[in-house]
N, C-alpha and C positions, 0 to 999 in steps of 0.2 A: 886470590882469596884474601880481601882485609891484608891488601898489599903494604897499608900505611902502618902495622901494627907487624912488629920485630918478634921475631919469636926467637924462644918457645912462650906461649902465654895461653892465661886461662881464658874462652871465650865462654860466653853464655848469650843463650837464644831467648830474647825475653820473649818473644810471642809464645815460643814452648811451655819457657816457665811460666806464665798466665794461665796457660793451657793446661797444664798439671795441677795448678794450683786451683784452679777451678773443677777441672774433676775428682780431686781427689775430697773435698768441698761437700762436693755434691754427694759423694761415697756415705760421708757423716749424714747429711742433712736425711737421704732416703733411710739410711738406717734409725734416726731419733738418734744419734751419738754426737757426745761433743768430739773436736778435733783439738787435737794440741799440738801442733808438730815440732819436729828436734831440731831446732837450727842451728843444732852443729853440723851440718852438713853441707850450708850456705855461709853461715857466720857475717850476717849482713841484716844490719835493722832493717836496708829497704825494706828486703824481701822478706823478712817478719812482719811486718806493719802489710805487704803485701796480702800476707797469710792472713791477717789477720782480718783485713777486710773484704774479705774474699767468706765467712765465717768462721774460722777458726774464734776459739773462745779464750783462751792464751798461747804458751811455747812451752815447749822442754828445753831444757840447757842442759849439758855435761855437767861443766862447771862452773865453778861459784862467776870466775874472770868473762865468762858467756855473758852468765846471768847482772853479772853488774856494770857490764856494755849496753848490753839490750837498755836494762830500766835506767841507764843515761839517757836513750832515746826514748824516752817515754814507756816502754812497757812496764804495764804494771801488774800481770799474773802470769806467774813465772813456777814452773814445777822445775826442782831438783832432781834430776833424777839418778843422783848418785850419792853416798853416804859422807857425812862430812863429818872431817875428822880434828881436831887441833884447836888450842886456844887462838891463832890467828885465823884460822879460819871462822873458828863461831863469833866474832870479833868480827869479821865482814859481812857475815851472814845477818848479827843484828843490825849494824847498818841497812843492810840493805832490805831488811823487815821495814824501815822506817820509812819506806821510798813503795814498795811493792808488794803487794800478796803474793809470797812464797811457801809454796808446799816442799816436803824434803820424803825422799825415797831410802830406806835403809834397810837392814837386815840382820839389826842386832840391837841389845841393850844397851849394848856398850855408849853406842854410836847415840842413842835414844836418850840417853843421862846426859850427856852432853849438850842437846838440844833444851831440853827441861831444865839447864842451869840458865838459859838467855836470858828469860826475865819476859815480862810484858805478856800477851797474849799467848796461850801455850800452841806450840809449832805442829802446825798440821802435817802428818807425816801419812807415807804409804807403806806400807810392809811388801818388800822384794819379792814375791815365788818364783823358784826354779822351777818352771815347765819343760824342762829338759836341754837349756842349753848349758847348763851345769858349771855357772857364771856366779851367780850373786845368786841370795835367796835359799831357803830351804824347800823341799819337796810341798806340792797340794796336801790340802786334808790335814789331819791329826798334826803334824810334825809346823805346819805354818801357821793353824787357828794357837797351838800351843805357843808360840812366840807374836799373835797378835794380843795374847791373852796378857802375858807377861811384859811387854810395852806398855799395855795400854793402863795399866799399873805405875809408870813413870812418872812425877806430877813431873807440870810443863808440858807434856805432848799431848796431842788430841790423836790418837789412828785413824785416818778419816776412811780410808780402804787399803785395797792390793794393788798391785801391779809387779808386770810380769815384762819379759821380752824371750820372744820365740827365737831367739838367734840361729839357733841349729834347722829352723826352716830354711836357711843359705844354702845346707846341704840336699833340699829338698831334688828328688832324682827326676821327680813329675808331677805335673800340675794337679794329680789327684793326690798324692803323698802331701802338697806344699797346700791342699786343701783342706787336709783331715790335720796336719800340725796347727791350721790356723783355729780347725774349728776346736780341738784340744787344749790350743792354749786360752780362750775362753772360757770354755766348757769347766775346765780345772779351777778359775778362777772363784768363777759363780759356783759352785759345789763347794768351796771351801773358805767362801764368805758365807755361805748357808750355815755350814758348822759354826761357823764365826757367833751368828745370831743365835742359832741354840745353846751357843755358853754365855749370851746374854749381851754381846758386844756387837753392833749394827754398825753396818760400813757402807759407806752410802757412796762410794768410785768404784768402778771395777774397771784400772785404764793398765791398756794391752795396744799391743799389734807396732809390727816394724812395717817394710813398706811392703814385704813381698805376704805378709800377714793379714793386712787392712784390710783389703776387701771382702776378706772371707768373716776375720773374726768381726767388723762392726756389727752383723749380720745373728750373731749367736746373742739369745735371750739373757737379760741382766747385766751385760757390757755397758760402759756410762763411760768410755772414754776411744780416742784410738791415741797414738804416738807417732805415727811416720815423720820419716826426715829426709830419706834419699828420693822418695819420690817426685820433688821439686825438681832436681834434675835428670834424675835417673843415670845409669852406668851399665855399664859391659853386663855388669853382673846381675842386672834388674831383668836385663835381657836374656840371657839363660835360664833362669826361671822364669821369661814367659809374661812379665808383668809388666817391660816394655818394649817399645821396637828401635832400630837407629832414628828413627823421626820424631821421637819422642824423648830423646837423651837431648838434655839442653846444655852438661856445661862439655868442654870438649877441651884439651886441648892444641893448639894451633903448633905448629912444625914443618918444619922446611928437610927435604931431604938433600943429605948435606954429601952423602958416599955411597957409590954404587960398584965395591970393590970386584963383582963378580956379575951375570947376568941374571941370578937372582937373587942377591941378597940388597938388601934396602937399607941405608942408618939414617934415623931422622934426629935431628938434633935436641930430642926431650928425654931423659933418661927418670932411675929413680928420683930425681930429684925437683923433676916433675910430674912423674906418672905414678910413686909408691911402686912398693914392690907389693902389693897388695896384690891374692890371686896369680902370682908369678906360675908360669909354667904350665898353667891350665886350659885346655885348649879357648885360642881368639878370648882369654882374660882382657887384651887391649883390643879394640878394632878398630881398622881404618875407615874412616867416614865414606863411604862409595865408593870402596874398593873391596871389597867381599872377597879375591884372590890375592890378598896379600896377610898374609898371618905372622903377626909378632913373634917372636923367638926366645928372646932376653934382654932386660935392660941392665946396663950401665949407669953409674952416676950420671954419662950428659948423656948417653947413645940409646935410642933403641933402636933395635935388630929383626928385619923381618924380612920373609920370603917371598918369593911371589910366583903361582903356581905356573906349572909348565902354561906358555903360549902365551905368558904376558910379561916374558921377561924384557922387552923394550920400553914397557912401560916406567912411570914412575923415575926420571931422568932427574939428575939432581939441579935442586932449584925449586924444584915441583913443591908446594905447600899443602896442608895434608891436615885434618880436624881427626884427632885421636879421640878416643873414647874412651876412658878410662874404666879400669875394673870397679873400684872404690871412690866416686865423688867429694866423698867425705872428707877423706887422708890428702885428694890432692886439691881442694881448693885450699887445706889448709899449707900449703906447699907456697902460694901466691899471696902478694900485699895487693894485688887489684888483678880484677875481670874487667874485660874489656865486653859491653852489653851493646850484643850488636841486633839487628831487627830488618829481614826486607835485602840482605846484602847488604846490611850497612853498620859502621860503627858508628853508634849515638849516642852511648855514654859511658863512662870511668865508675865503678861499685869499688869501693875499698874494703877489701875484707877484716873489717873491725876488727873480729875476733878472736884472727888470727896469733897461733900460738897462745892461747888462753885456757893453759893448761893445768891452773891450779885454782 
C-alpha cells in the first residue's frame, strides 16, 4: 500500500474528494442555498478553489491566518466565522478588506465597536446564535434580536444576518434525533430573524449547518446559506452518525504495524501526534481501513494500540501497512505539512497544507 511513501503520513483519495465535493454541491444547488464551506478542515487552496468550482459561492475560515492564505491564492469572499478581537488583529483584518470581501461573525458589542473603528466601507457582520451547542452566541428569539438591535446601532458595521452552528448535533444518538437538531437549528434561525424584521432591522443570510447538519437544514424554509467543512473528507465520526461510510472517508492516515507484543494486541506507528486525541476511548473513534475486526484502544504520542477480535489473531503481522481513519479530519490534517493525493492506487501528487497551524 503506497510502499514509496514512509509513514506515518496523511493520504487523501482525491477521486473521493471530488465525489464529496460534488455531492455536497448538489445538496446546495436542489435546496436554492448558497454553499460556503470551512476549509479549516482541509487548509489547502487547491481544494478551496476545488470547492469552489464545483459551486460553492465563497469559504469559511477560522481564522484571520486561513483567511489571508486563501486570499494570497486568489480568493476573494471569505466569511469569518469567528470574533476578532485586538488592535493587531483589526490591523490585518483591514489589510485584508483591501484584497477580499470579508464578512465577520460575532456575539457582542464589544467585538462590533472594534470593527466600526476600521474605517472605509462599514464591516458586514453576522450575529452568532446559540442553537444549543452552548458555544458562542446568545439563545433564539428575544434574547438574539435584542443584540441584533443593539449592533446594528454601531456606526461602521452593517448586520447583514445570523448564523449559527449545531455542534451538539455530534452528540446526535439517531438519525431521527440528528434530523430534528438540523431542522431546529434553522427553524430557530428563521423565527428570530422574523423578530428581527418586526423591530424594523432586515437580514437578508440565514447561514447554518455543519456537515452532520447540511442535509437536513439546506432544506428548511428561509436558510440562505450552509457551512460544512468535514465533509470533503469525512471521518470515523461522520460515520457514526450515519452521514458517511469507510468509502466515502477520503483523508486517512497511512501506518505500518510496527509490534505485535501479544496474539491480539496491534501498535501501529501513528499516535496522538498524528491521529489527535479527538474522540479518544469512544467505541471504533479510529478505524482500520478493512479491517472491521480490529478496534483501536489508546493512543500514545507515536503508538496506537488496537485489538483484534478472537479468530484473527494471526492477522495483521508487523510490517503490514494499514489507512487509519481518523475520528476528527480537521485536528489531524492540521497535524501534517503535506498529504500525499493518491488516485487509482497511485501517488500523483504532494498538497501542502498551507494553512497549517494558522491559528491566530
Amino acid at each position: 500500500m503506497y510502499l514509496e511513501i514512509d509513514t506515518p503520513a496523511l493520504v487523501i483519495d482525491l477521486a473521493m474528494v471530488r465525489a464529496n465535493v460534488t455531492e455536497m454541491a448538489k445538496v446546495a444547488a436542489r435546496n436554492g442555498v448558497r454553499l460556503r464551506p470551512h476549509v479549516k478542515t482541509h487548509k489547502m487552496p487547491e481544494l478551496a478553489r476545488m470547492q469552489l468550482e464545483a459551486g460553492a459561492t465563497g469559504i469559511t475560515c477560522a481564522k484571520l491566518g486561513e483567511a489571508e492564505i486563501m486570499a494570497d491564492a486568489g480568493i476573494d469572499d471569505i466569511l469569518l466565522a469567528f470574533p476578532i478581537w485586538g488592535e493587531p488583529k483589526l490591523r490585518r483584518l483591514a489589510a485584508l478588506r483591501e484584497r477580499a470581501r470579508v464578512r465577520v461573525s460575532l456575539d457582542s458589542p464589544e467585538v462590533a465597536a472594534g470593527l466600526g473603528r476600521l474605517g472605509g466601507p462599514p464591516v458586514e457582520v453576522l450575529v452568532e446564535v446559540d442553537t444549543g451547542q452552548h458555544r458562542l452566541g446568545r439563545p433564539p428569539g428575544r434574547p438574539t434580536a435584542d443584540l441584533v438591535a443593539e449592533i446594528a446601532a454601531i456606526p461602521g458595521v452593517e448586520v447583514v444576518g445570523l448564523l449559527t452552528l449545531a455542534g451538539h448535533a455530534y452528540h446526535s444518538r439517531t438519525p431521527e434525533e440528528l434530523a430534528e437538531t438540523s431542522r431546529r437549528e434553522g427553524a430557530d434561525l428563521v423565527a428570530t430573524a422574523e423578530l428581527c424584521a418586526r423591530d424594523g432591522i432586515e437580514l437578508r443570510e440565514i447561514s447554518v449547518g455543519s456537515t452532520p447538519t447540511a442535509r437536513h437544514v439546506a432544506g428548511v424554509a428561509g436558510v440562505t446559506e450552509i457551512r460544512p467543512g468535514t465533509y470533503i473528507f469525512n471521518d470515523a465520526s461522520m460515520m457514526r452518525l450515519g452521514v458517511a461510510t469507510e468509502a466515502t472517508t477520503a483523508a486517512r492516515v497511512l501506518s505500518t504495524v510496527i509490534a505485535r507484543p501479544t496474539p491480539e494486541r496491534v501498535v501501529f506507528d501513528a499516535g496522538t501526534k498524528c491521529l489527535t486525541s479527538d474522540g479518544s476511548g469512544s467505541p471504533d473513534w479510529i478505524r482500520v481501513t478493512g479491517v472491521p475486526y480490529a478496534h483501536m484502544e489508546f493512543l500514545n504520542e507515536e503508538h496506537a494500540v488496537a485489538h483484534l477480535e478472537p479468530g484473527h489473531h494471526g492477522e495483521l503481522p508487523v510490517g503490514t501497512r494499514a489507512a487509519l481513519i481518523p475520528s476528527h479530519a480537521c485536528s489531524v490534517v492540521n497535524l501534517f505539512d503535506l498529504a500525499h493525493g493518491v488516485e487509482d492506487g497511485q501517488v500523483i501528487t504532494e498538497l501542502r497544507v498551507a494553512a497549517r497551524g494558522a491559528v491566530r
